[in-house]
Kinemage of the C-alpha trace (Angstrom):
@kinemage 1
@onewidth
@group {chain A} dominant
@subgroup {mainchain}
@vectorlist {calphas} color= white
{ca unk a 1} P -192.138 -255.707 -84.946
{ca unk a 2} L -194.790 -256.600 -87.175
{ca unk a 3} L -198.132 -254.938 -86.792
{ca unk a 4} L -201.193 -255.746 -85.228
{ca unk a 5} L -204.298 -256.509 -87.820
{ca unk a 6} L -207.409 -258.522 -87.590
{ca unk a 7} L -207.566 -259.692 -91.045
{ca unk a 8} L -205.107 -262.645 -91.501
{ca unk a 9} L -204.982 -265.518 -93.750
{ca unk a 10} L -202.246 -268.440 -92.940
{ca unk a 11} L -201.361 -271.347 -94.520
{ca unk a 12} L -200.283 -274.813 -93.356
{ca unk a 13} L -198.729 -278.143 -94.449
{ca unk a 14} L -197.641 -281.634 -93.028
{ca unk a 15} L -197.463 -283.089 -95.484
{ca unk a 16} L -193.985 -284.553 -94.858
{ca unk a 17} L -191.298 -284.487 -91.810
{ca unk a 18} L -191.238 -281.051 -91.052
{ca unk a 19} L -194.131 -278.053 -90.900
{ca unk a 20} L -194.516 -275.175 -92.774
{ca unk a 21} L -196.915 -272.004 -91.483
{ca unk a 22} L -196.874 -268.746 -93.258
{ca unk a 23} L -199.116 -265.944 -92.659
{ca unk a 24} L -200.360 -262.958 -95.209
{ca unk a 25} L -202.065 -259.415 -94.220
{ca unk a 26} L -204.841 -259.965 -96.514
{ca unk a 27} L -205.351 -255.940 -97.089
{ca unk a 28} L -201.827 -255.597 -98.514
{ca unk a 29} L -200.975 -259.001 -99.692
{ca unk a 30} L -197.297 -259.059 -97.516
{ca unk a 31} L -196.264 -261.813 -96.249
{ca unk a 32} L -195.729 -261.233 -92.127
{ca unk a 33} L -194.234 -265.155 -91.600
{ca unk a 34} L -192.941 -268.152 -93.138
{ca unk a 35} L -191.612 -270.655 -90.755
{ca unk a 36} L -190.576 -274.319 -90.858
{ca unk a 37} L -189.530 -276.698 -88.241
{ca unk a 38} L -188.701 -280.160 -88.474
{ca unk a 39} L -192.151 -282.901 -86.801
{ca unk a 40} L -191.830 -286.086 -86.774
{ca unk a 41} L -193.468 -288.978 -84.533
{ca unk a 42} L -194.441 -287.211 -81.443
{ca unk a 43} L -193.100 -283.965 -81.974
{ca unk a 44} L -195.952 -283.286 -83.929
{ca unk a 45} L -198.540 -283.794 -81.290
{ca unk a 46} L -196.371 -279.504 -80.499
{ca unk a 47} L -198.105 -278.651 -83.914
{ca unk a 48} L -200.442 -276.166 -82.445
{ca unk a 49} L -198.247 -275.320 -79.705
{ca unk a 50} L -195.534 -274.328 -81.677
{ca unk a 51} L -197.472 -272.034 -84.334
{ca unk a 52} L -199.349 -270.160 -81.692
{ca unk a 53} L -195.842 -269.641 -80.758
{ca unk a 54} L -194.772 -268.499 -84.067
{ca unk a 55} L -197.554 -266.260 -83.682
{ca unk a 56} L -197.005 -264.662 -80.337
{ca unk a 57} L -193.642 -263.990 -81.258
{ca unk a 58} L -194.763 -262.005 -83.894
{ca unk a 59} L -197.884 -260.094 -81.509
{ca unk a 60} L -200.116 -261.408 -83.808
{ca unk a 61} L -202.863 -264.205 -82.353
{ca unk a 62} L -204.783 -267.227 -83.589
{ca unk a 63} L -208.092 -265.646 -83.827
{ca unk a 64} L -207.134 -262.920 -86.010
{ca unk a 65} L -206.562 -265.254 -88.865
{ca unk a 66} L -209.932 -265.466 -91.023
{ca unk a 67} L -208.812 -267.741 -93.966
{ca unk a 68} L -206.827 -270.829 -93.895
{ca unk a 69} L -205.029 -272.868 -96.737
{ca unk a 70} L -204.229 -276.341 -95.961
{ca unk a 71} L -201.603 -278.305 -98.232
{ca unk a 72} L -202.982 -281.487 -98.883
{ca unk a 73} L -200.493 -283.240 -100.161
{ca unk a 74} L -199.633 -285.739 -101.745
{ca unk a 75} L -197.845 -286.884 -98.846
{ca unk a 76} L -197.440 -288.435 -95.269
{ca unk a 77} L -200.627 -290.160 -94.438
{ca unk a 78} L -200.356 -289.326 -90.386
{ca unk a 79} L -199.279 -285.489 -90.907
{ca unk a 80} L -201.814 -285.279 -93.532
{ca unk a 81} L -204.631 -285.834 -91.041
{ca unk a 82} L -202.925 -284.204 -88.094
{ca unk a 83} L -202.754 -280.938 -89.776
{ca unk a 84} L -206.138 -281.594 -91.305
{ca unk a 85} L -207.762 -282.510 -88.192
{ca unk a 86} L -206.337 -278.986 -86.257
{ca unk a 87} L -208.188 -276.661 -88.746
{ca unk a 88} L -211.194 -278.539 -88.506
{ca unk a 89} L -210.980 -277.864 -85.012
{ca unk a 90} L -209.394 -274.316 -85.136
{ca unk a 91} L -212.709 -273.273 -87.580
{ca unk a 92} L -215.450 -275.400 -86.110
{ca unk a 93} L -218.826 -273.809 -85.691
{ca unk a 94} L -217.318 -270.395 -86.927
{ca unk a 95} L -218.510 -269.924 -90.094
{ca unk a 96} L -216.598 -266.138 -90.458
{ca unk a 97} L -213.385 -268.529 -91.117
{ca unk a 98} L -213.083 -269.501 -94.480
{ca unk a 99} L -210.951 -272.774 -95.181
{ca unk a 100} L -209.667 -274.514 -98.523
{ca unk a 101} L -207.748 -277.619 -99.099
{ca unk a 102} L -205.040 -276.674 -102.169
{ca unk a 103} L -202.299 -279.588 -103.346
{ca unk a 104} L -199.136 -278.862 -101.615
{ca unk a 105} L -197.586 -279.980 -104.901
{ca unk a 106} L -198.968 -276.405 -105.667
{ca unk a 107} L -196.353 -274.519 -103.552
{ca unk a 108} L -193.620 -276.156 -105.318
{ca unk a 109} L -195.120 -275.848 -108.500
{ca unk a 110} L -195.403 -272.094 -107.924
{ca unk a 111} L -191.618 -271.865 -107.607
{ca unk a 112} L -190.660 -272.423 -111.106
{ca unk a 113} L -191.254 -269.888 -113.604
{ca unk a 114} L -193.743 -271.420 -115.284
{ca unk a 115} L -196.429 -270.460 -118.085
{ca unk a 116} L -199.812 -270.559 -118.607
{ca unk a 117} L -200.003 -274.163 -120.278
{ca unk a 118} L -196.839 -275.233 -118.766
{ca unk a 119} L -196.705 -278.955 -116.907
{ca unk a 120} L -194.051 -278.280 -114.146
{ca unk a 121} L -193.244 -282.074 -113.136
{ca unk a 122} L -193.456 -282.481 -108.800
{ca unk a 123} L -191.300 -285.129 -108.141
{ca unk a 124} L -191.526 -287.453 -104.866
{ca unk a 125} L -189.162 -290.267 -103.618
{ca unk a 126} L -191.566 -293.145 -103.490
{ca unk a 127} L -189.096 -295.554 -101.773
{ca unk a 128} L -188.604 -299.244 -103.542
{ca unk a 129} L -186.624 -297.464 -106.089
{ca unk a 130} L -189.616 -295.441 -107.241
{ca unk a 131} L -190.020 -292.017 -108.141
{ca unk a 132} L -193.424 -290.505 -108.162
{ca unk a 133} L -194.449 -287.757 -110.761
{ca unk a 134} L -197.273 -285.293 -109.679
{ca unk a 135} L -197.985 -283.478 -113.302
{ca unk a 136} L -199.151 -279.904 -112.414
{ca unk a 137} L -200.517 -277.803 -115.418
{ca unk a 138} L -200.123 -274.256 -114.746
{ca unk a 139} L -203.296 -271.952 -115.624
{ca unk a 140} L -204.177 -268.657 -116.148
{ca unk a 141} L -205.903 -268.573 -112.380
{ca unk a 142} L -203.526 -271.060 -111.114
{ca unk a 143} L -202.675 -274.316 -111.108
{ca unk a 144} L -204.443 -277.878 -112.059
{ca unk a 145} L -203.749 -281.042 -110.658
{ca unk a 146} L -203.366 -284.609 -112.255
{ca unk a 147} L -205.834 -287.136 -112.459
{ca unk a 148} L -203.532 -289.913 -110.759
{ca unk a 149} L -200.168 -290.029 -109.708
{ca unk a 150} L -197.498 -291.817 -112.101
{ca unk a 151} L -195.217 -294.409 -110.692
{ca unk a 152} L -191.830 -293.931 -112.576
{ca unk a 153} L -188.776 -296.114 -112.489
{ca unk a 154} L -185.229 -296.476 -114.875
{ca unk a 155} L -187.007 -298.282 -117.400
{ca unk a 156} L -190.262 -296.002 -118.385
{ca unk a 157} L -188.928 -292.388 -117.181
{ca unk a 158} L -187.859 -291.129 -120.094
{ca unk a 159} L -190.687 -291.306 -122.328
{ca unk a 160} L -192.723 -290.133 -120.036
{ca unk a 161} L -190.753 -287.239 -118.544
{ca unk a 162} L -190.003 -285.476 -122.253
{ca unk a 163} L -193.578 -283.119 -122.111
{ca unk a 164} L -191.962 -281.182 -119.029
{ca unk a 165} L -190.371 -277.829 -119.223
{ca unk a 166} L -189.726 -277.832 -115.156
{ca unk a 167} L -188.989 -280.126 -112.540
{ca unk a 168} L -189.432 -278.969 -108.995
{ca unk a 169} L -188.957 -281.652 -106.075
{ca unk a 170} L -187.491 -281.534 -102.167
{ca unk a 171} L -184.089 -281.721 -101.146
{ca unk a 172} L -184.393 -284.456 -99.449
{ca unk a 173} L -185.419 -286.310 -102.598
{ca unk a 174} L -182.269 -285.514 -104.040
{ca unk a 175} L -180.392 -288.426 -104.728
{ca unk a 176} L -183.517 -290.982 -104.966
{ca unk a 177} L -184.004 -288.673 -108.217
{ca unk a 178} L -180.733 -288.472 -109.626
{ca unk a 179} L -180.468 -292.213 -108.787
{ca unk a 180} L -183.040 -293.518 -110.353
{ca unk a 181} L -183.984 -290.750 -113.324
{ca unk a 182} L -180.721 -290.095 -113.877
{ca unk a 183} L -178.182 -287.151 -114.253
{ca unk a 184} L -180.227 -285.093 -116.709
{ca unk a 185} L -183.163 -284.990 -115.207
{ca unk a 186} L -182.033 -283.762 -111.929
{ca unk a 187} L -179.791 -281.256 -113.066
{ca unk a 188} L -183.254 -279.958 -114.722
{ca unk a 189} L -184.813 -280.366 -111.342
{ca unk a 190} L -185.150 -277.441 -108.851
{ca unk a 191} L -184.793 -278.685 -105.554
{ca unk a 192} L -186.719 -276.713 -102.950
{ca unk a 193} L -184.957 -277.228 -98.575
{ca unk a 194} L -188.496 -276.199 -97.544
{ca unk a 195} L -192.078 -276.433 -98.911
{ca unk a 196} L -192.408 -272.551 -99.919
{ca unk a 197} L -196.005 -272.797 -97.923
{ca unk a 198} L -196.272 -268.567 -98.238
{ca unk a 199} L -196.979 -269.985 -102.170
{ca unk a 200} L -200.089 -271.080 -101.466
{ca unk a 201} L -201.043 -267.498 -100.346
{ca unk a 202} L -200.012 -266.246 -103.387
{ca unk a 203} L -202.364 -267.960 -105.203
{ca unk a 204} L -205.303 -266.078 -106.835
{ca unk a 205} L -208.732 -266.720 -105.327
{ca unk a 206} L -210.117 -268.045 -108.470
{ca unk a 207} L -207.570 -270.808 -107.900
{ca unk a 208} L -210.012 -274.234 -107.656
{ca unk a 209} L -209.358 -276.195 -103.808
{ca unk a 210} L -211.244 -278.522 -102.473
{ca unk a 211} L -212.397 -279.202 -98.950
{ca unk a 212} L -209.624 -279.544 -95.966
{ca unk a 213} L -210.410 -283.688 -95.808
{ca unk a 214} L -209.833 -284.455 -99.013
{ca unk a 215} L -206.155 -285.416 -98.786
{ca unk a 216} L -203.555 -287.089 -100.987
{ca unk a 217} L -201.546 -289.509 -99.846
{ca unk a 218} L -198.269 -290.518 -101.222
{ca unk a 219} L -198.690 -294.103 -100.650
{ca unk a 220} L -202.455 -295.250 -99.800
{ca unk a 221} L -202.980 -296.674 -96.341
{ca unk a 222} L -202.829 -300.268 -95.778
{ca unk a 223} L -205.946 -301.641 -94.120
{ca unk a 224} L -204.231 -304.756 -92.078
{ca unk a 225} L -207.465 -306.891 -91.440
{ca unk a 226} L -207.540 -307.841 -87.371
{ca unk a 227} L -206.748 -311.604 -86.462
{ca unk a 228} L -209.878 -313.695 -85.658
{ca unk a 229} L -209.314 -314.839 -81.869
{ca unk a 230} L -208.905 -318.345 -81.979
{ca unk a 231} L -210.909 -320.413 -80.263
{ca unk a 232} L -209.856 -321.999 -77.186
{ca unk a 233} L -210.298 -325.276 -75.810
{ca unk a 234} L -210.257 -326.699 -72.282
């Protein structure tokens, strides 16, 4: 049974078809939880439901956690938002909550045993035979993220890939990345079956994060402009 305290911090991301909640005692550092569980289409409407749960099981409650980290991709544009929207809500008009909006890129990036200097390549499955490289340069206080995303394919990966000491990607990315980037690169790659979310904790509090809105999106939305009603005549 873990023990009751009333100074939490938690982190959360949605980024892509499952969520992943971990929660820190912020005197000691530990680590109390790190759950995942697989949301997709209107399972994740349970988001809340399901970490209060989380929390319950553990006696611990939602208002005991005074700091949040949000992954913020890059990712799914609709679990992005959902999990953005929730700590809006959760920290609305209480300004003793702290929140911060980190990269989930950073999590896996955190799992290699990277350097200071170090550019750990995050790798993505960006459908229509893509593969998409988030370039993460590890720092003394953290981690920085890239200016843009690159779009890589069979013809222009490996001149661009050579820089990078570590790959990191998901699982589920797999063979998209040994498909299309070939053997060498994903037997390089370290391929995490979860986001390690309990890495964002980790990080140190000089690590730069933005705001909770300002999300990454793997792909960007595609405004579909509405069809002008036709005009009928009698």
């Amino acid at each position: 049974m873990i023990k009751n305290t009333n100074n939490l911090a938690a982190s959360l991301d949605l980024s892509w078809a499952e969520a992943s909640f971990a929660v820190k005692d912020r005197g000691s550092g530990e680590i109390l939880i790190e759950e995942f569980l697989p949301m997709r289409a209107k399972k994740s409407a349970n988001l809340l439901k399901w970490m209060t749960g989380v929390l319950d099981a553990n006696k611990l409650e939602m208002a005991e956690v005074m700091s949040w980290a949000l992954g913020t991709g890059p990712g799914s544009f609709t679990g992005l938002r959902l999990a953005s929207a929730m700590i809006m809500g959760i920290s609305y008009q209480k300004p003793e909550i702290t929140t911060r909006g980190i990269p989930s890129a950073f999590a896996l990036a955190a799992s290699c045993n990277a350097s200071p200097g170090d550019i750990i390549g995050v790798l993505y499955d960006g459908r229509n035979k893509e593969i998409l490289l988030y370039e993460v340069k590890k720092t003394e206080t953290g981690f920085v993220k890239p200016e843009q995303i690159t779009t890589l394919s069979k013809d222009n990966s490996p001149a661009l890939l050579e820089k990078h000491r570590f790959f990191v990607a998901m699982d589920k990315d797999r063979n998209a990345i040994s498909d299309i980037l070939g053997n060498k690169i994903s037997e390089k790659t370290k391929f995490c079956p979860h986001l390690p979310i309990s890495e964002l904790l980790k990080l140190p509090e000089e690590q730069p994060a933005g705001s909770v809105s300002e999300l990454e999106y793997l792909r960007p939305a595609v405004f579909v402009k509405p069809v002008e009603p036709r005009e009928l005549k009698f």
